[in-house]
LUMGUVO-774885 format. One record per atom (N, C-alpha, C): x, y, z. Coordinates in steps of 0.001 Angstrom, whole numbers, plus 524288, in hexadecimal, padded with zeros to 5 digits. Atoms other than C-alpha are relative to their C-alpha. Layout:
N
XYZ/...
This chain:
236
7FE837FD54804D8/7BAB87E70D7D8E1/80172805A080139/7FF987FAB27FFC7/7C18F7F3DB7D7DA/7FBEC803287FD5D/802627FB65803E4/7BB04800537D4CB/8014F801877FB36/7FDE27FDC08042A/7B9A2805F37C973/8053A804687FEE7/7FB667FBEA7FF0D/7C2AB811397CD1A/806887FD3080204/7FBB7802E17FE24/7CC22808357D424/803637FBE07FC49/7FD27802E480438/7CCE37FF087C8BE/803F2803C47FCAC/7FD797FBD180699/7CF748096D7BD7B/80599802858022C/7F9107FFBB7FDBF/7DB1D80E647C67A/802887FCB680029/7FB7F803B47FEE9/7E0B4802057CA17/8013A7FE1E7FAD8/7FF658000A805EF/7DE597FE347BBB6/804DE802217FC9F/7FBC27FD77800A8/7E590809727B8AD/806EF8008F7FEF7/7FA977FF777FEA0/7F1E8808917BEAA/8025C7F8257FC8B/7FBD2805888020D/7F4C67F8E67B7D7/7FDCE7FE907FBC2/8011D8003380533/7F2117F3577AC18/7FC8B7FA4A7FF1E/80510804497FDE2/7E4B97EC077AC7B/800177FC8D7FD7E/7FF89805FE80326/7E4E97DF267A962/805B97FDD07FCC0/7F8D8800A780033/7F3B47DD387A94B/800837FA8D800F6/7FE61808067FDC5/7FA417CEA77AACB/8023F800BF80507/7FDF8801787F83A/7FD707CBB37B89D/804EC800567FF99/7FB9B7FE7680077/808A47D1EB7BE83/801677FB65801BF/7FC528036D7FDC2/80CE07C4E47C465/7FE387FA527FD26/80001804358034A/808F77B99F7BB2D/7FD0E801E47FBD8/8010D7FD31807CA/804037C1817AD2B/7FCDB7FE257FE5E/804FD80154801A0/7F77C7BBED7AD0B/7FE48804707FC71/803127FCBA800E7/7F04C7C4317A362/7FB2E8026C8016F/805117FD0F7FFBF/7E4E17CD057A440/7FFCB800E3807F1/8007D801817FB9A/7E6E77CFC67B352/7FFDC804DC80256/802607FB157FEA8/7E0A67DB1C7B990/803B88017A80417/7FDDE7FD7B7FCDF/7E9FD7E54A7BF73/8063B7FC5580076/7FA93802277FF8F/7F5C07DB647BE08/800A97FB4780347/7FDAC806E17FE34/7F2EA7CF6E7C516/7FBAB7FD2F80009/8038A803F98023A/7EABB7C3337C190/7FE537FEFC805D0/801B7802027FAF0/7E0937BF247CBB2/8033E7FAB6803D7/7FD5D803497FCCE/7E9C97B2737CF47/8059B8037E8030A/7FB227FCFC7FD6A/7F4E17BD057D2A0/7FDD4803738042C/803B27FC9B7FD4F/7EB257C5597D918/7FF7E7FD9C80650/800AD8048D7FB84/7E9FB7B9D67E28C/803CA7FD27802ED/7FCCC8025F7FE18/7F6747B69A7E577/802BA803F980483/7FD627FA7F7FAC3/7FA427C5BA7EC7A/7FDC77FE7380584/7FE3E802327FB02/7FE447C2C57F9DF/7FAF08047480448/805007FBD57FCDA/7F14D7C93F80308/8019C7FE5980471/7FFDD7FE887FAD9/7F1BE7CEC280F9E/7FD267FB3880395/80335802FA7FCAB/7ED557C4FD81914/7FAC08019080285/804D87FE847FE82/7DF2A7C6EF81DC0/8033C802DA8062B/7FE0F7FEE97FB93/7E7BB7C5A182BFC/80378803C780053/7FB287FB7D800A2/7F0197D1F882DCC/7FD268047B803F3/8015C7FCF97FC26/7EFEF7DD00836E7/7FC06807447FCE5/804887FBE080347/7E61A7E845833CB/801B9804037FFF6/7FF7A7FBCA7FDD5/7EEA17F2138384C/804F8800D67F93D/7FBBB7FF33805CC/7FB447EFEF82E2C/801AA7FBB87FCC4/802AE802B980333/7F5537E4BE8273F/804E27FB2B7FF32/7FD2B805147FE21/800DF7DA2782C28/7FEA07FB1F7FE01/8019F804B27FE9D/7FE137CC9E8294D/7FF127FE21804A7/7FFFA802A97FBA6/7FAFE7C592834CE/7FA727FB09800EC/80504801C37FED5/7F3E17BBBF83B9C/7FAF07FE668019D/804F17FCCB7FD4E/7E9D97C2D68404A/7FDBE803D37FDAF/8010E7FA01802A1/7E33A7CF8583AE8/800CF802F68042F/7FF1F7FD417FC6A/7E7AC7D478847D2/8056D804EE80052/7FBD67FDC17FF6C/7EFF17E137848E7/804F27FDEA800C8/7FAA9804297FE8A/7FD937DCAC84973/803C18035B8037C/7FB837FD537FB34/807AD7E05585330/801C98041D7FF0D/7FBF67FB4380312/80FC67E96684C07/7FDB68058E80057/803D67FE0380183/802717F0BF84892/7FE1A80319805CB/8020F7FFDD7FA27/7FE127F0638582C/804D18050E803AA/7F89A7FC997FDE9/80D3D7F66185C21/801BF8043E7FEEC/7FC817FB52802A7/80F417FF7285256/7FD9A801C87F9B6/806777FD2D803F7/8014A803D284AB7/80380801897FAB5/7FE327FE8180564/80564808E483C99/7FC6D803BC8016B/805327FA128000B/7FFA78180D83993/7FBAF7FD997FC9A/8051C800FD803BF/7F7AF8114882FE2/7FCA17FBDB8028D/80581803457FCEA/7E9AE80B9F8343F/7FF687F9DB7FD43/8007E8062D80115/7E9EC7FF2982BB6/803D7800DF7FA4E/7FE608012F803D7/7F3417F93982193/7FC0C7FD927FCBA/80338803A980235/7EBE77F315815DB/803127FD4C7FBD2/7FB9F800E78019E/7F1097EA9180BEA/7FC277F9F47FD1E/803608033C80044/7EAC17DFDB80470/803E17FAE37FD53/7FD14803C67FFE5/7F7A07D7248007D/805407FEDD80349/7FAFF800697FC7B/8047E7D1C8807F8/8049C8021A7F924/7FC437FF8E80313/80FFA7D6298020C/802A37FBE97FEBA/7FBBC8044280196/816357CA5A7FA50/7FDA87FDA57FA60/800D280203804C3/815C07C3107ED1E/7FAAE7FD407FED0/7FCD47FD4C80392/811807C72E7E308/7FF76806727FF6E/7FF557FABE8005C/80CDD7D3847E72C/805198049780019/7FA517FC6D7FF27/81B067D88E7EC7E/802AF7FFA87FB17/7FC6B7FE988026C/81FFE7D56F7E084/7FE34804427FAD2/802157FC8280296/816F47DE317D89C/7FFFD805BD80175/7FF5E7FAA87FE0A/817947EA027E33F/80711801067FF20/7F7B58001D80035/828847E6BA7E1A2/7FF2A802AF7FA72/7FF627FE2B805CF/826057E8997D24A/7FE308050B7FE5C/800FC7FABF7FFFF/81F797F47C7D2C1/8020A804CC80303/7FE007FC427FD79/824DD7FA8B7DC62/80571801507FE44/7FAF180000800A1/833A47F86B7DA8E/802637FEF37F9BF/7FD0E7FE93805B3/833237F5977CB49/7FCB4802537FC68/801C77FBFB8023B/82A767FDF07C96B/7FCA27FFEC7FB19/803A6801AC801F8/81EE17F8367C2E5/7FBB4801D48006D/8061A7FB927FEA6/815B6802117C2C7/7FB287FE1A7FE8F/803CB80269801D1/80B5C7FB477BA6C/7FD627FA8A80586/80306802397FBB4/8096A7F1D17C851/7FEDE802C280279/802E77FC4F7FC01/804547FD0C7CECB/7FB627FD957FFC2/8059D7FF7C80046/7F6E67FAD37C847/7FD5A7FB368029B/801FC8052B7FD0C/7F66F7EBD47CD7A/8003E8020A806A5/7FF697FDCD7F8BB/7FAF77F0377DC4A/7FBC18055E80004/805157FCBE7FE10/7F0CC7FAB57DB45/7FA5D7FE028007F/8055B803497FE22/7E63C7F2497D980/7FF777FD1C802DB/801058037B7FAC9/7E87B7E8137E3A4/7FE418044F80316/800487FE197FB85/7E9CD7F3147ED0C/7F870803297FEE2/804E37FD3B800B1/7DC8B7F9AD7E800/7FB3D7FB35800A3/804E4803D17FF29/7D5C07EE247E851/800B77FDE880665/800C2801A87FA2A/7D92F7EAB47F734/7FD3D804D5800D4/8022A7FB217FED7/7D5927F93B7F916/7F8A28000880035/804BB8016A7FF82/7C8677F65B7F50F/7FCE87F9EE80204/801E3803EC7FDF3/7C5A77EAEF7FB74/7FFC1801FF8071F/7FFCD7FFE37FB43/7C7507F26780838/7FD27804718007E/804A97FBBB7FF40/7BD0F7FE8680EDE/80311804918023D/7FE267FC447FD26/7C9308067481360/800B4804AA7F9F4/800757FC9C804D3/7C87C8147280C82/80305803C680309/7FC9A7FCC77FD61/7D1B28203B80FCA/7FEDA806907FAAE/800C07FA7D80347/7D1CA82F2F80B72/80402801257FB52/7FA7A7FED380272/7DE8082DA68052E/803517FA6A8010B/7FB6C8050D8013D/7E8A8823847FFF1/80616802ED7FDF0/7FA208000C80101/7F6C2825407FE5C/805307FADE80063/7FB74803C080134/802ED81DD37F9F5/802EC800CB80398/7FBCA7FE9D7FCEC/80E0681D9380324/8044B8018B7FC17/7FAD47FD858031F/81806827837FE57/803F17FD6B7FF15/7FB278016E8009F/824D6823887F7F2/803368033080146/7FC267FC5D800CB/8314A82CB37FB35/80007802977FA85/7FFA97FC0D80542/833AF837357F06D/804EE7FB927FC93/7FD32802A1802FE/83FCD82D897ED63/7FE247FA2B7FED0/8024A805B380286/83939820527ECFF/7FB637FF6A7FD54/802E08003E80582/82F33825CA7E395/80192801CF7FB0D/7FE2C7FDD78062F/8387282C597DB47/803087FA247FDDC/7FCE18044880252/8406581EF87DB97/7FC5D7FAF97FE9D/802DB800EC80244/834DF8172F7D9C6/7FBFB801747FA87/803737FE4D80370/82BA281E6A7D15C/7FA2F800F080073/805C18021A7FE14/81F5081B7F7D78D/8002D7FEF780543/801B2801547F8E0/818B5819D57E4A8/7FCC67FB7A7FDE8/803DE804408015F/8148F80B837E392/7F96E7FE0180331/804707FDD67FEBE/80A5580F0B7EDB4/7FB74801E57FDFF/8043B7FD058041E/80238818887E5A6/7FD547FD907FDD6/80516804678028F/7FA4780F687DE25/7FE047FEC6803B2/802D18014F7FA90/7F73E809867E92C/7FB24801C88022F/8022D7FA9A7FB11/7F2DB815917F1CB/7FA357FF677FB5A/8032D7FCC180417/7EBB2819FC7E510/7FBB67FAF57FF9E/8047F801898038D/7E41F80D857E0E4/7FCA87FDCD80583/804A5801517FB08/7DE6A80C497F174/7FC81804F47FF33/801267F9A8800F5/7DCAF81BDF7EEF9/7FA187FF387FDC1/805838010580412/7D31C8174A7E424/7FB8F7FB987FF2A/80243802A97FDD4/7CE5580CBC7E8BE/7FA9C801F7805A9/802AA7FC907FB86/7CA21814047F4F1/7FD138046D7FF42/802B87FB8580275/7C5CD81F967ED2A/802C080387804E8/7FB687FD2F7FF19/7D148827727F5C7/803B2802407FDCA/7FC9C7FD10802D9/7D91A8325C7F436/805907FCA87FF19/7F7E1801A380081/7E85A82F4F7EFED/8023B803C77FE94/7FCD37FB8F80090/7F240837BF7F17E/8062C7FCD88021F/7F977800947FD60/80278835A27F0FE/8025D8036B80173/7FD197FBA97FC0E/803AF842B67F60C/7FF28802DF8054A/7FFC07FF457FA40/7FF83842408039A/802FF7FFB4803C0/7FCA2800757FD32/80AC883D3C80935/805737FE687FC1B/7FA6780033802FE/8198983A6B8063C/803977FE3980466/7FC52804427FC24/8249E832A1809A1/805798057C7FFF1/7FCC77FAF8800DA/82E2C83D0880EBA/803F47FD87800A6/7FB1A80263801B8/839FA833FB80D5C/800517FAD37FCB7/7FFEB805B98015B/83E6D827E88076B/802EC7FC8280263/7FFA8802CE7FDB1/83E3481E3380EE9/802D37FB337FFB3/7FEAD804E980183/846B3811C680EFC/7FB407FB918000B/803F9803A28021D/83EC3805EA8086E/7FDC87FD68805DA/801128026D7FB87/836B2800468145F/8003F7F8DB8004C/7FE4F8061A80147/8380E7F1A080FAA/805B27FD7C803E3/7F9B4800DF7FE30/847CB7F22681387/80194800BF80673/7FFE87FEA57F93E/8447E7F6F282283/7FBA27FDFD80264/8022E801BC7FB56/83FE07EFA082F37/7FBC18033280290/803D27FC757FE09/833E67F3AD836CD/8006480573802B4/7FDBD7FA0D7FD67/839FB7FE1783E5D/802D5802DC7FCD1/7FC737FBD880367/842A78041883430/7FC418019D7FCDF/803427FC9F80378/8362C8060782B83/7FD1080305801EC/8020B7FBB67FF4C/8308880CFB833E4/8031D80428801D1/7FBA67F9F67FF79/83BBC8163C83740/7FFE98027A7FB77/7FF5F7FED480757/83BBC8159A82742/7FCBC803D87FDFA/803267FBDB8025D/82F7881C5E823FB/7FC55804EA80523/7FFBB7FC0F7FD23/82E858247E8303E/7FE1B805827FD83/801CE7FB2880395/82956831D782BF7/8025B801E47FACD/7FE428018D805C3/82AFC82D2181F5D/7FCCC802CC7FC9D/805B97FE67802E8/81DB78341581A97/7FE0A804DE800AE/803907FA267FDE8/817AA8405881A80/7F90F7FFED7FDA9/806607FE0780292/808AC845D281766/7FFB4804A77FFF5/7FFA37F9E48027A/806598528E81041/7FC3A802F580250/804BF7FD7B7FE34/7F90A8559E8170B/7FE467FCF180462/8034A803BA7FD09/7F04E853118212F/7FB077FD437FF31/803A68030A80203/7E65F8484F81FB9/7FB877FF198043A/804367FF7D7FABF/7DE8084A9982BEC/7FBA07FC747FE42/804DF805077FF9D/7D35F83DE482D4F/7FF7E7FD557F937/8000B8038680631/7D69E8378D81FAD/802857FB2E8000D/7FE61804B380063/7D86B82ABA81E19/802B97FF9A7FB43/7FBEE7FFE78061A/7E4B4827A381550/800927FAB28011D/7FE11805BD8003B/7E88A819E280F7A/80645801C77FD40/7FB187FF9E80192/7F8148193780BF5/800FF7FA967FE39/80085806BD8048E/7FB7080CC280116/8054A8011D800AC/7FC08801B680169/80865807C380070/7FFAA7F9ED7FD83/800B2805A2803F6/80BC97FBF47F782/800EB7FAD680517/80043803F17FD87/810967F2D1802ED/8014C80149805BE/7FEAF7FF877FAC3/811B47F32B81238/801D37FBAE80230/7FE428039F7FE19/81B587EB7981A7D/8004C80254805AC/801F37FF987FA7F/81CC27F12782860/7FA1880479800F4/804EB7FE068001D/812947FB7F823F5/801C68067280345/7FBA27FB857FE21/81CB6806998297D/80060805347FD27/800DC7FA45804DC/81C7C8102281D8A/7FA64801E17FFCD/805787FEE37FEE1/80CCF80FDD81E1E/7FDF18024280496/800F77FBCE7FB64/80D17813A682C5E/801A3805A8800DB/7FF177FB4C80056/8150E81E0A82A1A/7FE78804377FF0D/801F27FC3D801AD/80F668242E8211B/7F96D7FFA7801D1/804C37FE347FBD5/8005C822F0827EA/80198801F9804E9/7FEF57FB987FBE2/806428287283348/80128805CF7FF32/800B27FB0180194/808D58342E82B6B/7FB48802747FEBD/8044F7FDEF80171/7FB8B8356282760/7FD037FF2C80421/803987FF4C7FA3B/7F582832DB833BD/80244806E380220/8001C7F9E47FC9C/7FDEA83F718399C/7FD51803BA7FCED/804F67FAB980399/7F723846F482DA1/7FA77800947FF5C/805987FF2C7FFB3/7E9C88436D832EA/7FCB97FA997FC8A/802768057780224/7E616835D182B43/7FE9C7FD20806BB/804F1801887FCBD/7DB8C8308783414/802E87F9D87FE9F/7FFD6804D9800F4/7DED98222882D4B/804167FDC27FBD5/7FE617FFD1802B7/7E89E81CE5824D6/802A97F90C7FF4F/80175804BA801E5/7E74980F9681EC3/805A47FF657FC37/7FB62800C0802E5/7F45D8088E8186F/7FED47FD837FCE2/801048026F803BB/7F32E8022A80C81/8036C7FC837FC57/7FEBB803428023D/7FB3F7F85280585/800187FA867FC7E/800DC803B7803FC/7FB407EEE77FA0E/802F87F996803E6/7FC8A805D77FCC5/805667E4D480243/80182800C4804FB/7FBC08005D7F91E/807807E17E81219/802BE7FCBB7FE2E/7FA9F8029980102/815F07DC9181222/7FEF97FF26806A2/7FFBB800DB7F93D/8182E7D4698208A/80601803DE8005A/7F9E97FDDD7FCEE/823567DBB082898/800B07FD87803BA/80051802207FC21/829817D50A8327D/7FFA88018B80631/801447FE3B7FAD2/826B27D61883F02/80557801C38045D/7FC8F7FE297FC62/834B77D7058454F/802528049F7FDA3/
């Protein structure tokens, strides 16, 4: 069970006891009926610990072994695919703000089911133009309801996306990381603080390294990735 504090936020942000966003069951806490609840696509127990891969092993995976990520562990408690993608698609891209409050509570409730705690949580920045052309950082909820979950600070003004970046979806493993290349900055130094950074979904996990490698050079001791959905990437 969530906390009291964790509920009344996640509460908050959706409209309690709403009909299910994907079959309109009535009376359905946070927006989806316990049989829908059960159908989101979960992370395999088997997956790599490092950037939370599927596999079939829990053994580091190659990629991981070759070419470490700045960040110390991905986390992530569903796969990216139906019907969650099509609820993070609807909010994100048509801009369904009212599913924030459901995607904040999944992610708050994996949050508390786990013993990792950090000094600080942050969203991964949007460009100045893909939040003016969005409207929103679909992140932020996110960040905010581990933040409070964790009883951690949150802040969206520690760091910043100092360009805008082409969409990472549309580019190959090597072009995304040429893509978000010192893509990131940090305003201060964070000397021995453990920071967590939330984004809504990770597929090579390329934008998340980036930006923990920025906060490692500013003195973060540890910096834990966080995501609602692992997407597979392929391996060639």
């Amino acid at each position: 069970m969530l906390s009291n504090i964790s509920s009344g936020f996640i509460d908050n942000c959706s409209i309690f006891k709403q009909s299910c966003l994907l079959c309109n069951t009535r009376n359905s806490q946070s927006g989806l009926c316990p049989a829908c609840r059960r159908s989101l696509p979960l992370l395999p127990a088997a997956h790599c610990p490092i950037c939370a891969e599927p596999a079939t092993t829990g053994d580091i995976c190659g990629i991981c072994l070759r070419r470490p990520p700045a960040f110390d562990a991905l986390h992530a408690p569903y796969l990216f695919g139906y019907p969650l993608n099509a609820i993070i698609y609807a909010m994100k891209y048509g801009k369904r703000l009212e599913l924030a409050g459901t995607l904040a509570r999944l992610m708050a409730e994996f949050a508390l089911k786990t013993a990792i705690s950090s000094d600080i949580v942050l969203p991964v920045p949007l460009s100045k133009e893909r939040l003016a052309e969005r409207g929103f950082n679909q992140s932020a909820p996110l960040a905010q309801a581990i933040a409070v979950t964790m009883q951690s600070r949150f802040s969206t003004t520690l760091c910043w996306r100092k360009r805008n970046t082409v969409p990472q979806a549309s580019l190959g493993r090597a072009e995304r990381s040429r893509n978000v290349r010192d893509a990131f900055g940090v305003k201060q130094r964070i000397d021995g603080l453990s920071v967590t950074i939330v984004d809504d979904v990770a597929t090579s996990g390329m934008t998340l390294s980036a930006l923990a490698e920025k906060l490692k050079k500013q003195g973060a001791k540890r910096v834990d990735a966080w995501v609602l959905c692992r997407a597979s990437f392929p391996k060639t």
